[in-house]
C-alpha positions as CSV (number, residue, x, y, z in Angstrom):
1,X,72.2,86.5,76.6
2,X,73.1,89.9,78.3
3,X,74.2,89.7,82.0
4,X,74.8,92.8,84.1
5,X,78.3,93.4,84.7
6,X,77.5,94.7,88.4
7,X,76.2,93.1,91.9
8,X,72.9,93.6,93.4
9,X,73.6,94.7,96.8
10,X,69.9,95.5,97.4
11,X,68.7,92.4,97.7
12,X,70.6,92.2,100.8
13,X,69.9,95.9,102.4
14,X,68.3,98.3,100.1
15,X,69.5,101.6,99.8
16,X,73.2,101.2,100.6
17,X,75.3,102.1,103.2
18,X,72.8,104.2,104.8
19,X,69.9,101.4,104.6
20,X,67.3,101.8,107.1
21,X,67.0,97.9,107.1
22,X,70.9,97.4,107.7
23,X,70.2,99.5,111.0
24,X,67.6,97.7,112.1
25,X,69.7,94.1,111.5
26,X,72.5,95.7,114.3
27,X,69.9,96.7,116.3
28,X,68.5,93.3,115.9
29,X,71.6,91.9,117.0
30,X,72.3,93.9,119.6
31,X,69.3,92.7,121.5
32,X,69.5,88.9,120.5
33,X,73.2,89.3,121.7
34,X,72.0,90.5,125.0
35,X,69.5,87.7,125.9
36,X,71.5,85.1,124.8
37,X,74.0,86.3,127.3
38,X,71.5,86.1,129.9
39,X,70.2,82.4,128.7
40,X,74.0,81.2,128.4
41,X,74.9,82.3,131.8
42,X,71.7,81.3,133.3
43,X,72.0,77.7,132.0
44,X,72.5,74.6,134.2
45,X,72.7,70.8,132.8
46,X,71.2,69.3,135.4
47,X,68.2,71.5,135.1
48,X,67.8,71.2,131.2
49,X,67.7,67.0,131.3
50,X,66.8,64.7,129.8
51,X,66.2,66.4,126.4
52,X,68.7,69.7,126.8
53,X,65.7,71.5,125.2
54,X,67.3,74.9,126.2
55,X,70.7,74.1,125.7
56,X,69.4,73.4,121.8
57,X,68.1,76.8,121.7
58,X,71.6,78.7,122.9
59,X,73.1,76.5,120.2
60,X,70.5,78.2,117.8
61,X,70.9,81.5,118.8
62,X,74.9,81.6,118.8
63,X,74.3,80.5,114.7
64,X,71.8,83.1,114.5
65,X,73.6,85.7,115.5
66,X,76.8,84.8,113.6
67,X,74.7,84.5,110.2
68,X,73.3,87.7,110.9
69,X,76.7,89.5,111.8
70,X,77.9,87.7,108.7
71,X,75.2,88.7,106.0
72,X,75.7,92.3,107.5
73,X,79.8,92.2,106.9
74,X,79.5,91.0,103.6
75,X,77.3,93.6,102.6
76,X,79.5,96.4,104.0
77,X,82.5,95.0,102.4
78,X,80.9,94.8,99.1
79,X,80.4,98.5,99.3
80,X,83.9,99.5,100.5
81,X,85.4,96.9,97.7
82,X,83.3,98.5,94.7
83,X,84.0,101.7,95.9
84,X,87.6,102.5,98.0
85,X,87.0,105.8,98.4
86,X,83.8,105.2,100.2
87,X,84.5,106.8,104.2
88,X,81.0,105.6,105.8
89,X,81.6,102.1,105.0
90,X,84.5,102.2,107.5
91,X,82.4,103.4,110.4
92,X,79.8,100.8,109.9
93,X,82.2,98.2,109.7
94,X,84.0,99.2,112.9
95,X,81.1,99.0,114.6
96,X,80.2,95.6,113.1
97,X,83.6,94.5,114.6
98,X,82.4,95.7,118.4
99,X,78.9,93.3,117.8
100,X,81.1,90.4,116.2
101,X,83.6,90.8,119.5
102,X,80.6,90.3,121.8
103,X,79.6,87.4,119.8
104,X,83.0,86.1,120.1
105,X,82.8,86.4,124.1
106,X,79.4,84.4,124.2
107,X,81.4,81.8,122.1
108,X,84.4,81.9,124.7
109,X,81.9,81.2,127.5
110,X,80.0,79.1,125.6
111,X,83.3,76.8,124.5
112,X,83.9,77.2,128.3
113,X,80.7,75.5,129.4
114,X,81.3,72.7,127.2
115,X,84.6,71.8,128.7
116,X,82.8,71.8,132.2
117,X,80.6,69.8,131.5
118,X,80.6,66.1,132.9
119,X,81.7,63.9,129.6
120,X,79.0,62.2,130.1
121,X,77.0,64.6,130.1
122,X,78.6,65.9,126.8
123,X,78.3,62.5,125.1
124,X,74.4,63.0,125.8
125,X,74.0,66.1,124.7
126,X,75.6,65.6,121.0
127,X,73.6,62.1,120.3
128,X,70.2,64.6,120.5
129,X,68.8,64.5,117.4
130,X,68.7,68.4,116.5
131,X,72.3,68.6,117.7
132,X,74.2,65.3,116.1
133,X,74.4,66.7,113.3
134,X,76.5,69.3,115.2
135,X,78.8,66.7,117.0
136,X,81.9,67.6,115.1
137,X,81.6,71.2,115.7
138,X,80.8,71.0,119.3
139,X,84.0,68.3,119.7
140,X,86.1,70.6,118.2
141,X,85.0,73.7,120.2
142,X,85.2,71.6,123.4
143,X,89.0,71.1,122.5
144,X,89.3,74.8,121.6
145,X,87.9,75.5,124.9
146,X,90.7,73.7,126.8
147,X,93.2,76.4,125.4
148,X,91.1,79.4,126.0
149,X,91.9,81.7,129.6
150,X,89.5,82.3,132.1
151,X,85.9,84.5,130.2
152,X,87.3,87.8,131.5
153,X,90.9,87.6,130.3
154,X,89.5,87.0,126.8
155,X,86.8,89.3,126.4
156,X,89.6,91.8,126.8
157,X,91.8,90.5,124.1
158,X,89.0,90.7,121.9
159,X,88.3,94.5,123.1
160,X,91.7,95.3,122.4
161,X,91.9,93.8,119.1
162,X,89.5,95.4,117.6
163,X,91.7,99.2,117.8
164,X,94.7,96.7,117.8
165,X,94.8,93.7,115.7
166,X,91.9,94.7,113.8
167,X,92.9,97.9,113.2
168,X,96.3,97.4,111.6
169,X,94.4,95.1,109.3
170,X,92.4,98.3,108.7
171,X,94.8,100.6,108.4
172,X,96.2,98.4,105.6
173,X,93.3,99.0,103.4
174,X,93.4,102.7,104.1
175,X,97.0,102.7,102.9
176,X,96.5,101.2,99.6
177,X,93.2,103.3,98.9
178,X,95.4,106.4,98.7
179,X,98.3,104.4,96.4
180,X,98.6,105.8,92.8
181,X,101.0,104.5,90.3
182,X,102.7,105.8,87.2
183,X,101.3,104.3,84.2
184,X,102.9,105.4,80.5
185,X,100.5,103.8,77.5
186,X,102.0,102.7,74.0
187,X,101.0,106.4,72.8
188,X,103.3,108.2,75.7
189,X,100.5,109.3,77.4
190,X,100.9,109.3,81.4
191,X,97.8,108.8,83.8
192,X,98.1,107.5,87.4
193,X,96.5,104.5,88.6
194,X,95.0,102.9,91.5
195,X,96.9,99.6,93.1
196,X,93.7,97.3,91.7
197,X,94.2,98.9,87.8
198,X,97.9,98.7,88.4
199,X,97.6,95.2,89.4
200,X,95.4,94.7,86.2
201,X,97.7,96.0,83.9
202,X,100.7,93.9,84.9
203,X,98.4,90.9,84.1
204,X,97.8,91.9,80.6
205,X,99.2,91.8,77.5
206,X,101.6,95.0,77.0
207,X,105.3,95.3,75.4
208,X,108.0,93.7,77.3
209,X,109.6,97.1,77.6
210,X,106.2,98.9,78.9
211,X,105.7,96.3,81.6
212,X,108.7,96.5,82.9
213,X,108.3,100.2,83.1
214,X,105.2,99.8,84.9
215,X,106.8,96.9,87.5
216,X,109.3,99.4,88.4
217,X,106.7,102.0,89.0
218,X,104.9,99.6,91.1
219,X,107.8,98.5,93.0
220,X,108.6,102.6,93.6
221,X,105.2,103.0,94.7
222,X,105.2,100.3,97.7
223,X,108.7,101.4,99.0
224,X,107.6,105.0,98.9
225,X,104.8,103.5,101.9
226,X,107.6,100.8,103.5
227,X,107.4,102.6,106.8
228,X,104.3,102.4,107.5
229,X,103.7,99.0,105.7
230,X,106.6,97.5,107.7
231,X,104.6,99.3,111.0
232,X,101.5,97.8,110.4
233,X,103.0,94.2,109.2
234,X,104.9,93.7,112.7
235,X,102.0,95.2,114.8
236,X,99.9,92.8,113.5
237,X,102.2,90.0,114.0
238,X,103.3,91.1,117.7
239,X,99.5,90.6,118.3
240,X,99.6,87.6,116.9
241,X,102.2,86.5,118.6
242,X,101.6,87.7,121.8
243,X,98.2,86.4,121.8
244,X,99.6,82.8,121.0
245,X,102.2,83.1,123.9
246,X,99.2,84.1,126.3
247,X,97.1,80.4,124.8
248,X,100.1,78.5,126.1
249,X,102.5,78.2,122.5
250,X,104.9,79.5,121.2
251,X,104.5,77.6,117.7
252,X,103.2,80.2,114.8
253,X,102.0,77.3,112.9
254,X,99.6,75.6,115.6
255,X,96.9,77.4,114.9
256,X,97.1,77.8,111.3
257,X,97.0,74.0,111.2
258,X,94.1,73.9,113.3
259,X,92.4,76.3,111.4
260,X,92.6,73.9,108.5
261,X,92.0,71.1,110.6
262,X,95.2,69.7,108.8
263,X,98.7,67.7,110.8
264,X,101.6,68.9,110.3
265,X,103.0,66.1,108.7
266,X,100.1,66.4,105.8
267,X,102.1,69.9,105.5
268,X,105.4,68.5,105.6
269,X,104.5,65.9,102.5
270,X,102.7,68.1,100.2
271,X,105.2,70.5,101.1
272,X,108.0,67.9,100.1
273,X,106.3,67.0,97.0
274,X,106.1,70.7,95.5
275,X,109.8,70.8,96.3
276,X,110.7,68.0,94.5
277,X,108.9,68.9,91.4
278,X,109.1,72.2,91.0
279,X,112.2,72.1,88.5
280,X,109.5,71.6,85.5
281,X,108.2,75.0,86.0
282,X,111.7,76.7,85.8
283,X,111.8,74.7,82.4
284,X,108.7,76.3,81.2
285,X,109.6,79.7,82.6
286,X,112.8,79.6,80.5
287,X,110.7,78.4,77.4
288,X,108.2,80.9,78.0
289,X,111.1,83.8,78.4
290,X,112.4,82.5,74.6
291,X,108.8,83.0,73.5
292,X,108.6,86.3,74.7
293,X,111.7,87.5,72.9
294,X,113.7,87.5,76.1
295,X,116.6,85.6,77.5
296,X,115.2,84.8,81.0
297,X,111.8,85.8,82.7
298,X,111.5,88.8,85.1
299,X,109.1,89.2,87.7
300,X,106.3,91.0,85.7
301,X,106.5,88.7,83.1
302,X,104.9,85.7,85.6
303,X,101.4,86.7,85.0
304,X,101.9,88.4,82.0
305,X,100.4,86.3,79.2
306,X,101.8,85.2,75.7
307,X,100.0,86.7,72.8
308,X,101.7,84.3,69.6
309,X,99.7,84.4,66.3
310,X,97.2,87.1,65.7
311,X,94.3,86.0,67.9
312,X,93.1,87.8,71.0
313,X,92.4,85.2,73.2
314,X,90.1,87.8,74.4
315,X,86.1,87.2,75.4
316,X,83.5,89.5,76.2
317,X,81.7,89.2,79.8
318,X,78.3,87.7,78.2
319,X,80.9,85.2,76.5
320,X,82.7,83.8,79.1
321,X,79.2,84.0,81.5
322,X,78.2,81.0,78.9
323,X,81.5,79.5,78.5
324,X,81.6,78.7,82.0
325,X,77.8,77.4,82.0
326,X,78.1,75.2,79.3
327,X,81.4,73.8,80.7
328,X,80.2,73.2,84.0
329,X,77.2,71.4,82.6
330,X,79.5,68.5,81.3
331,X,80.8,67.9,84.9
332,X,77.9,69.0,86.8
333,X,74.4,70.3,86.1
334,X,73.9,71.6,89.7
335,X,77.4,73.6,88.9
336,X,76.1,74.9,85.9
337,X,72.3,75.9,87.6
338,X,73.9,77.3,89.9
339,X,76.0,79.4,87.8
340,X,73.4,80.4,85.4
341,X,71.5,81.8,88.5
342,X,74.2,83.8,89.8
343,X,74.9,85.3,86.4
344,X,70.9,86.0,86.1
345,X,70.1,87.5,89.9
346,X,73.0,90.0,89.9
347,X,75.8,88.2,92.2
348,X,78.9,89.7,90.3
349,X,80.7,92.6,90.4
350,X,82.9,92.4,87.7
351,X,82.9,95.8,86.2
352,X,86.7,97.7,85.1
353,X,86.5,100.8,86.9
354,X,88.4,102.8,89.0
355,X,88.5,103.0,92.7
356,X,87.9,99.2,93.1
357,X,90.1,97.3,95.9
358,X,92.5,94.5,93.7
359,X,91.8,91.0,93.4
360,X,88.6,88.7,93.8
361,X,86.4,87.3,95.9
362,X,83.5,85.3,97.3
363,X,81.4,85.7,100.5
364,X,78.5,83.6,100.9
365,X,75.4,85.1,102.5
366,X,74.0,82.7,104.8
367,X,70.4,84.3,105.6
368,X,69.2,84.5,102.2
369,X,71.1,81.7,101.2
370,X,73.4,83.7,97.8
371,X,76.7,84.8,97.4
372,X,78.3,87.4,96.2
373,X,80.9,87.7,93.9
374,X,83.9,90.6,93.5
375,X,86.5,90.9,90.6
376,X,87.6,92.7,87.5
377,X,86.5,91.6,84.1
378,X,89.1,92.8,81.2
379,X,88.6,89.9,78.6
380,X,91.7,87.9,79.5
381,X,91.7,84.0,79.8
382,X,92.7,84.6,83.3
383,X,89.7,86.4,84.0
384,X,87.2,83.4,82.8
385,X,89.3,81.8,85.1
386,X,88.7,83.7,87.7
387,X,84.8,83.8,87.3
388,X,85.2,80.3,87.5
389,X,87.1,80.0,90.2
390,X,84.6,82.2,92.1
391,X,81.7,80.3,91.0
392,X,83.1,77.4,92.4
393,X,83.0,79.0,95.9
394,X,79.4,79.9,95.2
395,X,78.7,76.2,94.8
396,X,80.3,75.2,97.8
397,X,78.4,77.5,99.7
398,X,74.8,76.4,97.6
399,X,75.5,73.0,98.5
400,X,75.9,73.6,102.1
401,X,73.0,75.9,102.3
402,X,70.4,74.5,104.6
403,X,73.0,72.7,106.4
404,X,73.5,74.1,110.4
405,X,75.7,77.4,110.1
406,X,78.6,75.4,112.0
407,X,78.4,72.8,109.4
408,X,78.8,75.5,106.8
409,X,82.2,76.4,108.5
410,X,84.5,74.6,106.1
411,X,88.5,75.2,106.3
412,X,90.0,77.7,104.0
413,X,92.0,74.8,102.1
414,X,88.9,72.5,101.7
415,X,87.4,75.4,100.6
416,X,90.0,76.1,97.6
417,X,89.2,72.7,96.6
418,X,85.5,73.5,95.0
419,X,86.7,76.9,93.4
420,X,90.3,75.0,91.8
421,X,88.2,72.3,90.9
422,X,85.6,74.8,88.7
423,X,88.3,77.0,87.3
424,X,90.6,73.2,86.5
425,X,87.0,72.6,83.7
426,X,87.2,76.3,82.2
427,X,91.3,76.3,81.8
428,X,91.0,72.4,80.2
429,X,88.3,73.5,78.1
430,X,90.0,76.5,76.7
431,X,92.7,74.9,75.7
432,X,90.8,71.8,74.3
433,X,88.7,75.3,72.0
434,X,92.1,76.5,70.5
435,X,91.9,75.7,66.8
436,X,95.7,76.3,66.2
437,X,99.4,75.9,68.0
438,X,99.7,79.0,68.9
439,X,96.2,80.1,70.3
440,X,96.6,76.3,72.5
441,X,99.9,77.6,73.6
442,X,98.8,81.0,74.7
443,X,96.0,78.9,76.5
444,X,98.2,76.4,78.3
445,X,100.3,79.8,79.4
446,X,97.2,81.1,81.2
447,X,96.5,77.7,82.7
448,X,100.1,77.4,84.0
449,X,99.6,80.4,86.3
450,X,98.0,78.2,88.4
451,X,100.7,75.4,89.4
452,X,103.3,78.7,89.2
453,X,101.3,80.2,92.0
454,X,101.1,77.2,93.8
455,X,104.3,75.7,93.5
456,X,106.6,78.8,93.3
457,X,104.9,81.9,94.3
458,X,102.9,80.2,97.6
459,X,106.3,78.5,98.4
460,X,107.7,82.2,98.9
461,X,105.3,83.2,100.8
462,X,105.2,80.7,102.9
463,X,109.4,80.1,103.7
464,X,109.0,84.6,103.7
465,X,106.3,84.2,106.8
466,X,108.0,81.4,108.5
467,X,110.8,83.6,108.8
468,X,109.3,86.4,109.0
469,X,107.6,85.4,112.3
470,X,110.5,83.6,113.5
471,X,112.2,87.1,113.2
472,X,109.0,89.0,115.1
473,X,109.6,86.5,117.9
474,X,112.9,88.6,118.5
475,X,112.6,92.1,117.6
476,X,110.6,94.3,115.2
477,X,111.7,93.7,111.8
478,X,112.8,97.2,109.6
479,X,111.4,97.2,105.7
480,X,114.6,96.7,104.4
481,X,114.9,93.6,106.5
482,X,111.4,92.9,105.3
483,X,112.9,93.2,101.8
484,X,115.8,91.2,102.3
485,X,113.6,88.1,103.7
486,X,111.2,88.6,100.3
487,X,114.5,88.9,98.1
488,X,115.4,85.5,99.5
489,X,112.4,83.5,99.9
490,X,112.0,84.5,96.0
491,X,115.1,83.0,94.7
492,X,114.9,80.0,97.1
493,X,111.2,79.3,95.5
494,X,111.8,80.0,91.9
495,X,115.6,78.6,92.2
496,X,117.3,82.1,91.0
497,X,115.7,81.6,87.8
498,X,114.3,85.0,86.8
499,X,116.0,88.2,86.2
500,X,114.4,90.5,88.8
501,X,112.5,90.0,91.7
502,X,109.7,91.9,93.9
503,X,111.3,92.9,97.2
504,X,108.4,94.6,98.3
505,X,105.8,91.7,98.1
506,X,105.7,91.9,101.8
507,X,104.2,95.2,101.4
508,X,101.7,94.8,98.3
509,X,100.2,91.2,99.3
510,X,96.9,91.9,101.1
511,X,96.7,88.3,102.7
512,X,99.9,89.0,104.7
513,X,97.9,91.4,106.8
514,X,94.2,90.2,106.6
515,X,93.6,89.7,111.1
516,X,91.5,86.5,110.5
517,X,93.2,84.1,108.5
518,X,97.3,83.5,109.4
519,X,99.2,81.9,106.9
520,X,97.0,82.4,104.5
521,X,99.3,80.9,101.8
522,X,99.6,76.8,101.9
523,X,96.0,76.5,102.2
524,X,96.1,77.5,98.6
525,X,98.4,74.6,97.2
526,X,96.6,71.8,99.4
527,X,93.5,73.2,97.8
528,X,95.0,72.9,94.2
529,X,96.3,69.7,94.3
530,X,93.2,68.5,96.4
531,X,91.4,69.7,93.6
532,X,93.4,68.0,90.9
533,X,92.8,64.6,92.6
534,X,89.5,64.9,92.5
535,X,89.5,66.6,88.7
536,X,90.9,63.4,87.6
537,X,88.6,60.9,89.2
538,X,86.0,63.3,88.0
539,X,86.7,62.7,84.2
540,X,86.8,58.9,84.6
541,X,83.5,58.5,87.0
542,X,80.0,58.6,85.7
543,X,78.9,59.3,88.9
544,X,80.8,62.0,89.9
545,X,78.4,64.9,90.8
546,X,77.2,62.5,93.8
547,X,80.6,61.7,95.1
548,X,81.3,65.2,94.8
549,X,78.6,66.8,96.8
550,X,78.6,64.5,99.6
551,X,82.7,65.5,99.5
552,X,81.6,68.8,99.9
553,X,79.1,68.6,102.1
554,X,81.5,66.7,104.7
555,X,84.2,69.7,104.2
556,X,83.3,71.3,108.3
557,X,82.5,68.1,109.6
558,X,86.0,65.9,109.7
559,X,89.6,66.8,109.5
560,X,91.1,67.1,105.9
561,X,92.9,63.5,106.9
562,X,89.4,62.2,107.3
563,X,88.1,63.4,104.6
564,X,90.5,62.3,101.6
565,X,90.3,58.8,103.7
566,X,86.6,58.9,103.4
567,X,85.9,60.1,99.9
568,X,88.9,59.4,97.8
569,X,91.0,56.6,99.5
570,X,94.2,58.5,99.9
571,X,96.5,58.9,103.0
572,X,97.6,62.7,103.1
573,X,100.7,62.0,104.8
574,X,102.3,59.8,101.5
575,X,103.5,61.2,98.6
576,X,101.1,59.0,95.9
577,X,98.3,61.3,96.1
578,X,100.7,64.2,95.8
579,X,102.0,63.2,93.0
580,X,99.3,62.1,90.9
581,X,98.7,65.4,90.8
582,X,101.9,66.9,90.0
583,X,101.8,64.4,87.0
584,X,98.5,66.3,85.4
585,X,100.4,69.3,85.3
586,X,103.7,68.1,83.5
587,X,101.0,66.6,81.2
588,X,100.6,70.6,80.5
589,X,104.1,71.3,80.6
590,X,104.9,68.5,78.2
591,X,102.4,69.7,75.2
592,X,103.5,73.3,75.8
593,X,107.0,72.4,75.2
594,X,106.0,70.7,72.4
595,X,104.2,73.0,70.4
596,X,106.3,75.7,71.0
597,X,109.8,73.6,70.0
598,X,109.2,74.8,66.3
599,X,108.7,77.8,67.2
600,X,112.2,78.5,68.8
């Protein structure tokens, strides 16, 4: 089977950025956000009882609106992702930002009117049959409202983020657009590379001596843009900050948490738990250094993947399109339909090209009901990985599909759960394929990167931001500051056990400055470790694919607390469920040392 290695973006607006049909969705919304401003306001309780026919409809048109604003974003950032060097997209983005700001208002007044209202009154409203499936949501948005200032007051923070907070967030993108990096092949011949091929590169296989080469281009590269990196970083935290100091708190973390309807002291234990355990990994980092030829790892090397024997290790996209399907199949049929789908109608981009932005990912569509998918295919294990991990996001989304759009609006670490969980199948199942020592060594390598990330390369990020921010609270903090924090946070995470660091992290990590999503780091290890609970109930359950879609289809409708407590049985806040997972992955660690002993 031959799948097309790029999306289909007309199925969502033909004819690109320019599409006649794009215009006439803002247009669209423009009007529907203009007379549901006038319903809204217009609205009175006592005049809408006993069956709150018109409040139903507000709550209607608030979802319509935000799934049309958010089928026309993820179009628009498809194009600007594919392309970097695109200018129009920019426009049309910007001025989706002004219609998602007046959305936003309606939401503040809307959030408003549910805190005025009479509890009785409230209680009434969300036992309606159209809306109970909604009661969570509209809880949790009455509590959100209790924090928010009076309608004006926030309508122009949101006007001012959107040149301000938004737009540092903006002019991050722009700045690594115009990036180019030094890159010297094996046959001495120069060429200069974008940040998402550079990024590429220091993921594959390459001489020890030509990735490190590369690395110190990269690292040249980002502090040749440290001023205005380190500008746009603190701007956007001063925002931040300032805008949490106007909502009544001072604590950086209280909305983060909230976000991912998660307590601090579910934080504090998994956050425990990685600590204590984290010494296997160094282990396997010093094993994997000896493999490699080399006394101790370096930065570059933590991603870079081990290439023993005289396999590849490599697949073509077609091949890992129906490695993935067939492996979801033995888990999950729906996983693997659903797969099979995305592969057949045109959801991935996963051509290697230039001027693509770096990294993946997935953005669900929520009119038509499909995602779409972004990455870069080059044949490594990782990749696969990646598709998988992708796909698993797309499944999320199918399951919650003709759910309400609130219910849809799952946390970001419930939401790593479903793509850990796909890309846990594909890495177990590669490494069950290899038919000798060293092709299952070079396989458990690839499927380490995931507790590495997690355990060690998360845990920096997250002690760099907690500083970091703790630092913001007091003055602006300079790039070589900036630097300093990095340098630290990365030795205190991978206990001084590599040879070189990357200072400049701060500076080439896109999810320090995305304006949406703060902290966008620990999410990522609950998710993983979530996901490995639920990986090994999975192999032991002949029901799983039942369990596991009413899990997901509970993800935006109780806190994380509630929702372990509900599907799995496990308290959050003690270590056991921690730890079970921790023990799958020294499983890993164990046959990896193993095999590779004679090999010493």
């Amino acid at each position: 089977m031959h799948y097309s290695e790029t999306w289909d973006l007309d199925r969502i607006f033909p004819g690109g950025i320019e599409s006649p049909a794009l215009q006439t969705k803002l247009t669209t919304i423009k009007h529907q956000l203009r007379d549901t401003q006038t319903t809204l306001t217009n609205w009175r309780a006592d005049a809408d009882t006993p069956n709150f026919d018109w409040f139903e409809q507000i709550v209607r048109d608030l979802q319509t609106i935000e799934a049309g604003l958010a089928q026309s974003e993820v179009f628009v950032v498809a194009i600007q992702s594919a392309d970097a060097s695109d200018t129009k997209a920019g426009a049309v983005l910007n001025h989706l930002y002004q219609l998602d700001n007046e959305h936003e208002k309606l939401m503040t007044q809307f959030k408003n009117l549910l805190v005025d209202l009479p509890q009785a009154t409230f209680d009434k409203i969300i036992t309606e049959p159209d809306l109970q499936p909604l009661a969570f949501n509209l809880k949790e948005m009455r509590q959100q409202g209790l924090a928010l200032l009076d309608s004006e007051t926030e309508a122009l923070i949101n006007n001012l983020a959107i040149d301000g907070f938004q737009g540092w967030s903006d002019h991050y993108d722009t700045l690594v657009s115009q990036m180019q990096i030094k890159y010297t092949d094996q046959n001495g011949k120069t060429t200069l590379l974008s940040a998402g091929q550079a990024q590429n590169k220091l993921a594959a296989a390459m001489p020890n001596a030509q990735r490190a080469d590369l690395m110190a281009n990269w690292e040249q590269a980002w502090q040749q843009y440290a001023a205005p990196f380190a500008d746009t970083l603190n701007h956007l935290a001063g925002f931040r900050l300032q805008n949490y100091q106007a909502h009544g708190t001072t604590n950086f973390l209280a909305k983060p948490l909230a976000l991912n309807r998660m307590s601090q002291a579910t934080l504090d234990m998994m956050t425990k738990v990685v600590g204590q355990n984290k010494d296997m990994l160094l282990h396997y980092l010093q094993r994997k250094a000896a493999l490699m030829g080399k006394t101790q790892i370096d930065w570059q090397d933590l991603e870079a993947p081990l290439t023993l024997g005289t396999a590849t290790n490599t697949q073509t996209y077609d091949e890992a399109a129906e490695f993935v399907i067939d492996h979801f199949q033995k888990f999950s049929p729906k996983m693997a339909a659903l797969a099979k789908y995305a592969f057949d109608h045109r959801w991935i981009e996963a051509e290697n090209r230039p001027n693509k932005r770096p990294g993946g990912y997935m953005d669900n569509l929520p009119e038509t009901q499909e995602s779409r998918i972004f990455m870069t295919f080059t044949g490594s294990p990782n990749d696969t990985a990646t598709l998988a991990h992708e796909l698993g996001h797309a499944f999320h989304a199918d399951v919650l599909k003709d759910l309400p759009l609130w219910r849809q609006d799952y946390a970001m670490n419930v939401a790593e759960t479903a793509s850990t969980f796909a890309e846990l199948i594909v890495a177990d199942a590669n490494v069950k394929s290899a038919t000798d020592a060293k092709t299952k060594l070079n396989l458990l390598d690839a499927k380490m990167q995931n507790p590495l990330a997690m355990f060690l390369d998360i845990q920096a990020r997250y002690l760099f931001e907690t500083r970091f921010y703790q630092a913001r609270q007091q003055h602006v903090v300079t790039p070589t500051e900036l630097s300093d924090l990095m340098l630290a946070a990365q030795k205190e995470a991978y206990g001084d056990a590599l040879t070189t660091y990357h200072p400049m992290f701060w500076a080439s990590k896109l999810h320090f400055y995305i304006s949406d999503v703060p902290f966008y780091n620990f999410p990522y290890t609950f998710g993983y470790l979530f996901s490995l609970g639920i990986y090994a109930q999975a192999k032991h359950d002949d029901h799983f694919e039942d369990r596991y879609i009413a899990l997901l289809s509970d993800t935006a409708n109780m806190s994380t607390e509630d929702l372990a407590r509900k599907h799995l049985g496990v308290d959050l806040t003690k270590p056991d469920f921690w730890q079970a997972g921790v023990a799958l992955i020294k499983r890993d660690i164990d046959e990896f040392m193993a095999l590779s002993a004679p090999l010493l």
